[in-house]
C-alpha positions in Angstrom: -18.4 15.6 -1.0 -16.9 13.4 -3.7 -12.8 14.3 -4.8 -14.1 15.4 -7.8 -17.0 17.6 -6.7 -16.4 21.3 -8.0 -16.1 23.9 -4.2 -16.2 27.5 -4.0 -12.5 28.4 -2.2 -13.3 32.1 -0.9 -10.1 33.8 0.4 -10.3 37.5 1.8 -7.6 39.5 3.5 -7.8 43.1 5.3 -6.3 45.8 6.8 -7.9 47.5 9.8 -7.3 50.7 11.4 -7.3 51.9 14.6 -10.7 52.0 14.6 -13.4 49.8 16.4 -10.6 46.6 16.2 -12.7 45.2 19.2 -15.6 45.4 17.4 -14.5 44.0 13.8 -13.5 40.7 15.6 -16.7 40.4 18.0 -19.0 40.8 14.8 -16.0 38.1 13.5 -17.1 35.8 16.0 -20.9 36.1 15.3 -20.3 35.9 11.9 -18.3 32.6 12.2 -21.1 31.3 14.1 -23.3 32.0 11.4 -21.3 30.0 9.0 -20.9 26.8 11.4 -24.8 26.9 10.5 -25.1 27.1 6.8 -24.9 23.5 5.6 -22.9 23.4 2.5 -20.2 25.5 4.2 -17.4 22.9 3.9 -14.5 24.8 5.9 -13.6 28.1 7.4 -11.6 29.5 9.2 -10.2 33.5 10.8 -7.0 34.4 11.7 -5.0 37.7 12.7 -1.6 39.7 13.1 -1.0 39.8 16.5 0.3 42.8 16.1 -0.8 45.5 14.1 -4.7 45.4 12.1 -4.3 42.4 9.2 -6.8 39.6 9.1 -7.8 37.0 6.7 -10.3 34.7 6.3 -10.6 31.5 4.7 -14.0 29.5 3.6 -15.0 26.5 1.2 -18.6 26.7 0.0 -20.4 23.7 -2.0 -22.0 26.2 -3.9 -22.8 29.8 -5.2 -26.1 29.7 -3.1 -25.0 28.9 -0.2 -22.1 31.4 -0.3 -24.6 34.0 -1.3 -27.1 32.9 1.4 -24.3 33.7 3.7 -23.3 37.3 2.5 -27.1 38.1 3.1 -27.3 36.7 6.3 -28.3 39.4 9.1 -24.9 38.9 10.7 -22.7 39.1 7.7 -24.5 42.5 7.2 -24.4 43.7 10.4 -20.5 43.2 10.5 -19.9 44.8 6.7 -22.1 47.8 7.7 -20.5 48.0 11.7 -16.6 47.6 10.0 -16.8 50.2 6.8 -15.1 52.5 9.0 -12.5 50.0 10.8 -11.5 48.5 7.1 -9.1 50.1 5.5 -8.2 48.3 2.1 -9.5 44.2 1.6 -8.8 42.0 -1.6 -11.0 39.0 -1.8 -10.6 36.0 -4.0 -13.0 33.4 -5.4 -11.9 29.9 -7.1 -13.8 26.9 -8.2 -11.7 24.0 -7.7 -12.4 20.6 -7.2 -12.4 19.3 -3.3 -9.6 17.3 -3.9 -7.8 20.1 -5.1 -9.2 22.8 -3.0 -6.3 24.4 -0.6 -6.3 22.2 2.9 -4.5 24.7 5.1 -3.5 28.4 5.2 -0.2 27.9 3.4 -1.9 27.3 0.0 -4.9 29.3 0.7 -2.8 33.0 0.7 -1.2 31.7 -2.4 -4.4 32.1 -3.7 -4.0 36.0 -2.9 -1.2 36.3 -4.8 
């Protein structure tokens, strides 16, 4: 990727509930694999509250396609039609920034939530 190459930053956050947390983060995981394999995703990443139902994740797509190759992906489906009940609210932003530019670590990424 060139510094000056336009990325797709994708930044979500979500509360869960009590229910099925187990299950939200073992679709997480198979999910996450799924991204390791789509070639023009540049970065991602998962993290959690310890305590309490809050998660966010973090990715960095070369392009629209790819992102939206993604989403459609058996495993991404599986996990949004397994979690409706588990997710309480989610806010999810997208920004097209150049890679040079593009947040590098979780500090700047939840800005982007702001």
């Amino acid at each position: 990727v060139m510094p000056n190459e336009k990325v797709l930053v994708v930044v979500a956050y979500a509360t869960l509930n009590n229910n099925n947390r187990s299950q939200f983060f073992d679709h997480s995981m198979k999910v996450l694999s799924h991204v390791d394999a789509e070639k023009d995703a540049l970065l991602y990443s998962i993290r959690r509250s310890l305590f309490g139902g809050e998660v966010w994740t973090f990715t960095v797509w070369r392009n629209d396609e790819s992102l939206k190759n993604f989403m459609k992906s058996k495993e991404h489906r599986e996990a949004m039609r397994d979690n409706n009940k588990t997710i309480d609210s989610m806010k999810v932003k997208h920004i097209w920034t150049s890679y040079e530019m593009m947040p590098t670590n979780w500090s700047e990424a939840l800005k982007l939530l702001s």
